[in-house]
Each structure stands twice: as C-alpha cells, then as structure tokens.
Kinemage of the C-alpha trace (Angstrom):
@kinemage 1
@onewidth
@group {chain A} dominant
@subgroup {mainchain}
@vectorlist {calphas} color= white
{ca unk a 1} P 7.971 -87.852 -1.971
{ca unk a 2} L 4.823 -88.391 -4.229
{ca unk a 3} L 3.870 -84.703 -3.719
{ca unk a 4} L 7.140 -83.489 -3.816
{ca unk a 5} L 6.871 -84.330 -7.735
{ca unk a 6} L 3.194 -82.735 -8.028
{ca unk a 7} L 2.764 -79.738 -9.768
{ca unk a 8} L 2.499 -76.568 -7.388
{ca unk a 9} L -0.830 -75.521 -6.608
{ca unk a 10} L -0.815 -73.990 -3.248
{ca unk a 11} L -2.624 -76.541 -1.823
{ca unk a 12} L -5.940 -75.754 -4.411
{ca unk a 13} L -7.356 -78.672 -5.887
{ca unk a 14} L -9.658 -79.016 -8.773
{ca unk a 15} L -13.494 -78.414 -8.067
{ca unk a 16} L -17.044 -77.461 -9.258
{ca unk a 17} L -17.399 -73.934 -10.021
{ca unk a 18} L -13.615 -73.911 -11.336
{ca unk a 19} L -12.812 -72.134 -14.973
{ca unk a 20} L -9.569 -73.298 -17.057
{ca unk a 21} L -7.129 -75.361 -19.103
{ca unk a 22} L -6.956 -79.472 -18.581
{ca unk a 23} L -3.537 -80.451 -19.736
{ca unk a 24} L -2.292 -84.210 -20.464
{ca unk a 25} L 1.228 -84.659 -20.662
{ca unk a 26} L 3.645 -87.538 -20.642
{ca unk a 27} L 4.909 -87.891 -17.039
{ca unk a 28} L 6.747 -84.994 -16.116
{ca unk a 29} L 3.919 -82.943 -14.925
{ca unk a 30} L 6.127 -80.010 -13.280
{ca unk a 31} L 7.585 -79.318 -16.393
{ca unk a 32} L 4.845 -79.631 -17.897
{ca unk a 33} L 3.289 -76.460 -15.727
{ca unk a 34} L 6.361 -75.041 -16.735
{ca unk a 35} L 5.327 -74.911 -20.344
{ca unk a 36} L 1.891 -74.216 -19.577
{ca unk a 37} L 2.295 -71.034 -18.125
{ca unk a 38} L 4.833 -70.076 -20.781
{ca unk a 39} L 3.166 -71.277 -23.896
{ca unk a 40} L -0.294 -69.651 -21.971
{ca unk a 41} L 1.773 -66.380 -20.588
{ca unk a 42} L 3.051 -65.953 -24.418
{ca unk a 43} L -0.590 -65.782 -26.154
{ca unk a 44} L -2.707 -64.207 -23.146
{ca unk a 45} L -0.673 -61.170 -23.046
{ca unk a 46} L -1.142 -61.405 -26.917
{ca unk a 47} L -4.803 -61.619 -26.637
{ca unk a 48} L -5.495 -59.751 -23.303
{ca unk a 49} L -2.463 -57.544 -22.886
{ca unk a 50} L -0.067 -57.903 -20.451
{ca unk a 51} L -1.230 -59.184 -16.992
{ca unk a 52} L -1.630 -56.182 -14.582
{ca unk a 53} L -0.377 -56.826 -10.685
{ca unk a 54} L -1.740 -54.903 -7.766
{ca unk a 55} L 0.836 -52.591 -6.013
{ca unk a 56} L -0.694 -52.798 -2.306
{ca unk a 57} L 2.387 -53.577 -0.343
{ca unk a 58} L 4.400 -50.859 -1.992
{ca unk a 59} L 1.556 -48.462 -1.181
{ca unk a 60} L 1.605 -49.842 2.410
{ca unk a 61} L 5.359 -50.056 2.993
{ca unk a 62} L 6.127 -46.260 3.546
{ca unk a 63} L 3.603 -44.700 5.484
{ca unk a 64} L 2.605 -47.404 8.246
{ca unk a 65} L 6.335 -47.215 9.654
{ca unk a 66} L 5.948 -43.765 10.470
{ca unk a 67} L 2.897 -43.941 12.507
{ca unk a 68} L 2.996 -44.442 15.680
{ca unk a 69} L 2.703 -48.308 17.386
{ca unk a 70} L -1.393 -48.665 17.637
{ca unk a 71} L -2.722 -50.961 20.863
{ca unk a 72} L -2.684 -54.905 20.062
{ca unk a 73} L -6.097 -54.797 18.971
{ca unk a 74} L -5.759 -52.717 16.195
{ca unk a 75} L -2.702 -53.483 15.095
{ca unk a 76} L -3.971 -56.974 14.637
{ca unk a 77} L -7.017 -55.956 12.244
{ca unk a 78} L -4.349 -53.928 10.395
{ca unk a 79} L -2.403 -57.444 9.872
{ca unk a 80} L -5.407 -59.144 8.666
{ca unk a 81} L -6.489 -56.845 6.406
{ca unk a 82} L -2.770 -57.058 5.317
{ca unk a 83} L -3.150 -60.331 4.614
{ca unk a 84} L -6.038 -60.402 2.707
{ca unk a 85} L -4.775 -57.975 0.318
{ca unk a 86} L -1.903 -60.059 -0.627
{ca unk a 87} L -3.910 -62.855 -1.207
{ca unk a 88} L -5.924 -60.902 -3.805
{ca unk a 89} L -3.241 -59.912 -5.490
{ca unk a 90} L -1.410 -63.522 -5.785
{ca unk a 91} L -4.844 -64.697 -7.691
{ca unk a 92} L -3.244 -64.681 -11.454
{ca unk a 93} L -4.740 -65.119 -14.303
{ca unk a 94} L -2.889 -68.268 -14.884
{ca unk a 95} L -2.575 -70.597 -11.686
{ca unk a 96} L -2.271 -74.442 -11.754
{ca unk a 97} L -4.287 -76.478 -9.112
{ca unk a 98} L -4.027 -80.013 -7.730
{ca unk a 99} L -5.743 -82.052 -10.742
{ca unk a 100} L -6.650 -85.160 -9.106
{ca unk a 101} L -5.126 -87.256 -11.921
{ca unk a 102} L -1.627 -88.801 -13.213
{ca unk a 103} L -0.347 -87.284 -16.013
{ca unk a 104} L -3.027 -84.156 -15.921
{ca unk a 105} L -2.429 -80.391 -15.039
{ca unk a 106} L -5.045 -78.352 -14.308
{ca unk a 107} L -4.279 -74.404 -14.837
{ca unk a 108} L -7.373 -72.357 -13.597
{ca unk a 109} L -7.882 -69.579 -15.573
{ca unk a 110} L -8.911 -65.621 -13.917
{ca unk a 111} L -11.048 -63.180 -16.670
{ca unk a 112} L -10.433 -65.048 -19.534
{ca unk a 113} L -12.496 -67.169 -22.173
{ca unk a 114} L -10.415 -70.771 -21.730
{ca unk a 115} L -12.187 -72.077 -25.299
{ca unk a 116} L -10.963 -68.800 -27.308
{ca unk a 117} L -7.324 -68.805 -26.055
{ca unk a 118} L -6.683 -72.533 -26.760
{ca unk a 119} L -8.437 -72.053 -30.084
{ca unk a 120} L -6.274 -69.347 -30.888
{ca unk a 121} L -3.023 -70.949 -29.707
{ca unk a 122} L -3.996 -73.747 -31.945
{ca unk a 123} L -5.050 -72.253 -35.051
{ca unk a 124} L -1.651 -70.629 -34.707
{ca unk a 125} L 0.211 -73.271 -34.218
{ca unk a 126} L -2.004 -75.215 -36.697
{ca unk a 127} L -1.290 -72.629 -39.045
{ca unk a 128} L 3.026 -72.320 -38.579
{ca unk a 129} L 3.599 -75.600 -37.779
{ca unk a 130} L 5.858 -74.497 -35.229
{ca unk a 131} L 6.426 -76.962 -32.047
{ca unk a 132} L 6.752 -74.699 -28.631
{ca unk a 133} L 5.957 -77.768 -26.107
{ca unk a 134} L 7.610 -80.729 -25.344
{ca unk a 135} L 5.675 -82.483 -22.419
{ca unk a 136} L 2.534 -80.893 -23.147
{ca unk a 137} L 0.096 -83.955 -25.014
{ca unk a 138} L -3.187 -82.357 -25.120
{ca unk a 139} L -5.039 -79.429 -24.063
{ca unk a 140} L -8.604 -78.910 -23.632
{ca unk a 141} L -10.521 -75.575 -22.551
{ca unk a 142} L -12.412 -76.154 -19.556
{ca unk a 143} L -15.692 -73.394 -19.664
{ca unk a 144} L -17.468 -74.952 -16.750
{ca unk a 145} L -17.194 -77.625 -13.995
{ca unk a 146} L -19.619 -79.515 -12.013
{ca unk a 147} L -20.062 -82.411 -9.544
{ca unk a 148} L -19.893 -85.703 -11.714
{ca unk a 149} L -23.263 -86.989 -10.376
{ca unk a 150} L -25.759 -87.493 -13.038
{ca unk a 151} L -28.428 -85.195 -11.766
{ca unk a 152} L -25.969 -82.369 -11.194
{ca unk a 153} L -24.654 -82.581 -14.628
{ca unk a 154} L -28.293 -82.771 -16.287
{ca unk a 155} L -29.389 -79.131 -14.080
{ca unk a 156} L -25.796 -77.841 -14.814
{ca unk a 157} L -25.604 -78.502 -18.838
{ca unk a 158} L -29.473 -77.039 -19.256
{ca unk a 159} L -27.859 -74.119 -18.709
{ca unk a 160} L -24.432 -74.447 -19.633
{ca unk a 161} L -25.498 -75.425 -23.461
{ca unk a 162} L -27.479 -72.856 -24.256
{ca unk a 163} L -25.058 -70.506 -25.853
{ca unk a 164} L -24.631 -72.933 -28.618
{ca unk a 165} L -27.462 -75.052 -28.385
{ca unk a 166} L -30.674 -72.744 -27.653
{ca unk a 167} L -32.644 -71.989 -30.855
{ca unk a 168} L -32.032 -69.834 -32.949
{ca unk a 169} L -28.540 -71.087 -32.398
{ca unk a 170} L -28.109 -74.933 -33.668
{ca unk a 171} L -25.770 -76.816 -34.746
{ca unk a 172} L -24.012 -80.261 -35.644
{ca unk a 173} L -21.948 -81.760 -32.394
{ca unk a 174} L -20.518 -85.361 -30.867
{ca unk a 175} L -19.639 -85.692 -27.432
{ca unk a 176} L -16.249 -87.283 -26.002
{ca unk a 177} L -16.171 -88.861 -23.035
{ca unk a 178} L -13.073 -89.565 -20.920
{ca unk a 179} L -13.203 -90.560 -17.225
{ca unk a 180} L -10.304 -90.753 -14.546
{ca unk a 181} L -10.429 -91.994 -11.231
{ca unk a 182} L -14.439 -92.644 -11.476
{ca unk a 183} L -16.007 -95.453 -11.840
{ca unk a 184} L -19.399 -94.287 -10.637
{ca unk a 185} L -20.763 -92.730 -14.087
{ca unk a 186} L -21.573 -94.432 -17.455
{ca unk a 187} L -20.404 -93.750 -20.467
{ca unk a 188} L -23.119 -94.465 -22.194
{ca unk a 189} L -25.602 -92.727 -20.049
{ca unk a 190} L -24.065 -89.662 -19.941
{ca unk a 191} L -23.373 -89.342 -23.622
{ca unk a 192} L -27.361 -90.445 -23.792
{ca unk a 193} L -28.197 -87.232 -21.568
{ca unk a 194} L -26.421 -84.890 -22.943
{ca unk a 195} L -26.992 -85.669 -26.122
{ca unk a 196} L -30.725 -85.453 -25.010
{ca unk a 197} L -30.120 -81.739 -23.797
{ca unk a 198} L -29.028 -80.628 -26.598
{ca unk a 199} L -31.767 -81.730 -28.845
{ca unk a 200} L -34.502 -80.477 -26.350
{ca unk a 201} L -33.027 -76.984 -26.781
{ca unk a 202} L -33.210 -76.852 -30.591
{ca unk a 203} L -34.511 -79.689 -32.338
{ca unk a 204} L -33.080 -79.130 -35.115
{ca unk a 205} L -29.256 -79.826 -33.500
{ca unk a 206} L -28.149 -83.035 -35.365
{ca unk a 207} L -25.336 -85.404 -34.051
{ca unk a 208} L -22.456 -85.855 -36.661
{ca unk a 209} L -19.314 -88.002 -35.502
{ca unk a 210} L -17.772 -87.565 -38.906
{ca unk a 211} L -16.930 -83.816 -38.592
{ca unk a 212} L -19.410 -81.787 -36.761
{ca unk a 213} L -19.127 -77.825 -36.100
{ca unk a 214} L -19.154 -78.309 -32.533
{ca unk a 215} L -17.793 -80.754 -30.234
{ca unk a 216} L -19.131 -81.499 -26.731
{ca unk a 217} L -15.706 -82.360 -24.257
{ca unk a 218} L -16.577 -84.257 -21.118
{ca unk a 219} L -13.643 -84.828 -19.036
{ca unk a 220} L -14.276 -86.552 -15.590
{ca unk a 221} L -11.764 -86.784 -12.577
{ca unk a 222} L -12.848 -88.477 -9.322
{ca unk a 223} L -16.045 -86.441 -8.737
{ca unk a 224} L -15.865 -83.549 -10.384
{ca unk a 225} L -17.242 -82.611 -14.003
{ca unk a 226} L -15.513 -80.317 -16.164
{ca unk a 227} L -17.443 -79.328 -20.002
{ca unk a 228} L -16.214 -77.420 -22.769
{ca unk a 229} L -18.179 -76.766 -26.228
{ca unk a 230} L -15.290 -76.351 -28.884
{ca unk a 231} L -14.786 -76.462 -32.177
{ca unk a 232} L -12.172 -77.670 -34.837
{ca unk a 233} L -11.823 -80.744 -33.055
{ca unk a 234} L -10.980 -82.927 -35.816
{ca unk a 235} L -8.940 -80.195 -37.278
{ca unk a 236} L -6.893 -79.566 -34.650
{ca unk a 237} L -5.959 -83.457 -34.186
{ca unk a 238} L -8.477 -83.845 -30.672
{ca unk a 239} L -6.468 -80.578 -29.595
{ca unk a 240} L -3.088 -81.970 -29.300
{ca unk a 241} L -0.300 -80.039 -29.772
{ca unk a 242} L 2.218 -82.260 -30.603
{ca unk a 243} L 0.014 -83.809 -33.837
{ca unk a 244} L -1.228 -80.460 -35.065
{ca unk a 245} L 2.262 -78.725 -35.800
{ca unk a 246} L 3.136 -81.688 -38.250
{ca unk a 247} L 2.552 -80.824 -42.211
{ca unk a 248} L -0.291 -82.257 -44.094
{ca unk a 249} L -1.476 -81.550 -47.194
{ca unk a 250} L -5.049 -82.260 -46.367
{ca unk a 251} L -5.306 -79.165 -43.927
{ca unk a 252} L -4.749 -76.491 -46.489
{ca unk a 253} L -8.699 -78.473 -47.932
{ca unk a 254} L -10.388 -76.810 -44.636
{ca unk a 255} L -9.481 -73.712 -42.415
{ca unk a 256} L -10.177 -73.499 -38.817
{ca unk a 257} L -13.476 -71.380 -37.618
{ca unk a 258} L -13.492 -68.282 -36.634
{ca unk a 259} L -13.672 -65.962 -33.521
{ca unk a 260} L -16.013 -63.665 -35.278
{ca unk a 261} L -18.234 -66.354 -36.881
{ca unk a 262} L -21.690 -66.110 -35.722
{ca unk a 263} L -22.159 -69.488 -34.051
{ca unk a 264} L -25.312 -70.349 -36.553
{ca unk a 265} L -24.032 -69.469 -39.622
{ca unk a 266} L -20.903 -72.137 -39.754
{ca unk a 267} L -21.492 -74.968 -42.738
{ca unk a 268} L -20.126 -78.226 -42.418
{ca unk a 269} L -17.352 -78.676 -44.684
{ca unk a 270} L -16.364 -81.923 -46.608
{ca unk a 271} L -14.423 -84.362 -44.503
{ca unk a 272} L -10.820 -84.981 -46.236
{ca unk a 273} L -8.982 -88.648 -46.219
{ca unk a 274} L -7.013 -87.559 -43.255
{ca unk a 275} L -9.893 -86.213 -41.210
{ca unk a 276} L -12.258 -89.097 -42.278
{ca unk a 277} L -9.403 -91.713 -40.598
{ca unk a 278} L -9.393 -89.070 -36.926
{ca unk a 279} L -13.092 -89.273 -37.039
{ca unk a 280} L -13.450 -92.818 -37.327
{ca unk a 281} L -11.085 -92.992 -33.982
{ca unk a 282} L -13.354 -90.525 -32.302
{ca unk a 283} L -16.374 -92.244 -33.542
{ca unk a 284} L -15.068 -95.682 -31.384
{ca unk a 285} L -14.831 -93.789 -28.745
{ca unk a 286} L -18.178 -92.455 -29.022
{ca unk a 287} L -18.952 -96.144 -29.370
C-alpha cells in the first residue's frame, strides 16, 4: 500500500551519477509528478523544442512478419535486440525516479541543463506572477550527484565547482544545507569543506549570506549527494514556486540574472527590505 502511493519510477531510484530536478511538495507526491512533467513538458519544448521519440517498432513491425520463421537461436537474439531498442527509446527527457524521501520527487533529466530550465521557469513565473502548480513547494536543479561520504564529495566538488569557481571566474556564494534520511554527515563540516573548495580555486571568491551572485545547494537523501550552483536564490524566494508568483513591490528594485551573462561579470546588487528579511532566514540556516 505504501508504494502503491509512490510516485512511478519504474523501479529507478535516485543515485550518484544522476542529472535532474528535486521537487518538495506537500504530500501528494503523484500529483505532484503530475505537475512536474507538465509544468517541465510546457517550458522544455519551449526551450529545447519538442521532444523527439524513436520510431523502431514501427520500422520493425512490417517487414519481420514476412520473413520466414528463423531457428530458435536466432530468433531469440532478434527478441533481445528487440528489447533493447525499446528500452532506449522509453529513456525521456523527463522521467521521475524513486527519491528516497517523503514529500520529495525526483525527475531525472536526459540532454538538458537542469539549472537553466528551472531558472527560466522561474524568472517567468517571477516575472507574470502567474501560479501553474498546486502541490509543487520547491524546486531545485540538480547538476550533479555523488555519494554523501565526505571524501567523495571533497574529490567530486574539485571538479564540479570549477565552472563558477576556477579563476578567472569568481564570485560571491553561501551554501544551503538540507539533509534527509542521514544522519551520518555534519552540517557544519560540510559547509566548512566546501566552502574551503571554493576559495582554493580562486581566492578571491568571497562568502556573502546577505545576497550573493551564486548560491551553493546541497541537498542530501540517505547516501547520496546531489549539488547545484544557482543563482537568484533570494530572488526567487529559495526557488519556490508558490512564494515567487505573489506581487511585491520590492522585486521590480532587482531583476533576475541572465542566461547570457558572463558568469564574472555579475555585480552584487543592493539587498531590498524584503530580500534583507529572506536572507536573514537563510543566514540561520547557514548557522
């Protein structure tokens, strides 16, 4: 009965080496796939185009009744092979996978940039102020995953940061921290690390938990790791959808980065009454 109410995943579950979207939502997690892949279908065939599916078994259908029955051997490799085709094809570009967590969807993500689409569908949505989810809380691009030991994260993010991080790019960042099922890592180490990493690549990368260009998600469930660099965070209400459609007068004071930017030529704007009160709750949590 408990999985009969899981989102369905095809029996994946959520691991290292994964790409894609962590969703919260408020307890009705099929619906909230539902949304996902409608709110996610609408603005990737927006961005990308429309989502192209292979036509294999049409191809196959015709021809291989007319031939003539082939011994068991081969008609068993031609089966296989069968099979493997249609498994190719089923791997869409949006497909949700066992999270690991209450009240969290995980949809993993197939030739897209996770951190560009959500920023988009959030400056957009930032922008009209028009609500298209119901269930759907929060939702975070996911750009890498790891295992959630310490020493895999350290070798992982070396890497992983470097994009951003690596003079000549620089910039000012936090890090938030959010574990589920784990009780294994620190908080405080790992924000020590990272934070670490980063300033080894580019000393001149400064921490700011008032409203920095770039913030540093760590999101851990049971024993896997999954990073994303984004930006807008305070902005964009921590990424949730629900806060960022409602009116403010403070947001027309700061507009939302963009896609073309060059990642080292951003300025840190002033911080507005409204922004100053979200970082202070982000800067507790930091705490």
């Amino acid at each position: 009965a408990g999985r009969a109410k899981r989102p369905r995943g095809g029996g994946r579950q959520l691991e290292a080496g994964m790409r894609g979207i962590l969703i919260t939502c408020n307890m009705n997690e099929r619906k909230c796939v539902g949304e996902a892949y409608s709110l996610l279908g609408e603005y990737g065939d927006l961005l990308y185009g429309p989502e192209q599916f292979s036509d294999h078994e049409e191809r196959l259908s015709g021809s291989e009744r007319e031939e003539d029955e082939d011994d068991v051997e081969a008609a068993l490799k031609k089966e296989v092979g069968q099979i493997r085709a249609s498994t190719e094809q089923k791997l869409r570009r949006f497909q949700s996978v066992e999270s690991g967590a209450n009240n969290v969807v995980f949809i993993r993500t197939q030739g897209i940039e996770p951190e560009n689409l959500v920023h988009h569908i959030l400056k957009d949505m930032h922008a009209t102020k028009k609500k298209k989810t119901r269930v759907i809380l929060r939702m975070l691009p996911i750009s890498g995953t790891c295992k959630a030991f310490m020493e895999d994260m350290k070798k992982y993010t070396e890497t992983f940061f470097e994009p951003w991080f690596k003079a000549p790019n620089k910039g000012t960042f936090q890090i938030v921290y959010k574990a589920r099922n784990n009780s294994h890592m620190s908080r405080e180490e790992v924000i020590k690390e990272l934070a670490g990493i980063v300033g080894s690549l580019n000393p001149e990368n400064k921490v700011d938990l008032n409203n920095p260009q770039y913030t540093i998600v760590v999101e851990i469930i049971k024993n896997v790791c999954c990073l994303s660099v984004v930006r807008d965070y305070v902005l964009f209400r921590k990424y949730n959808l629900q806060e960022v459609v409602k009116s403010n007068k403070d947001d027309t004071l700061q507009n939302p980065s963009s896609l073309t930017q060059e990642q080292n030529s951003k300025v840190v704007k002033p911080e507005t009454a409204e922004e100053e009160k979200s970082s202070e709750e982000v800067k507790q949590e930091n705490k």
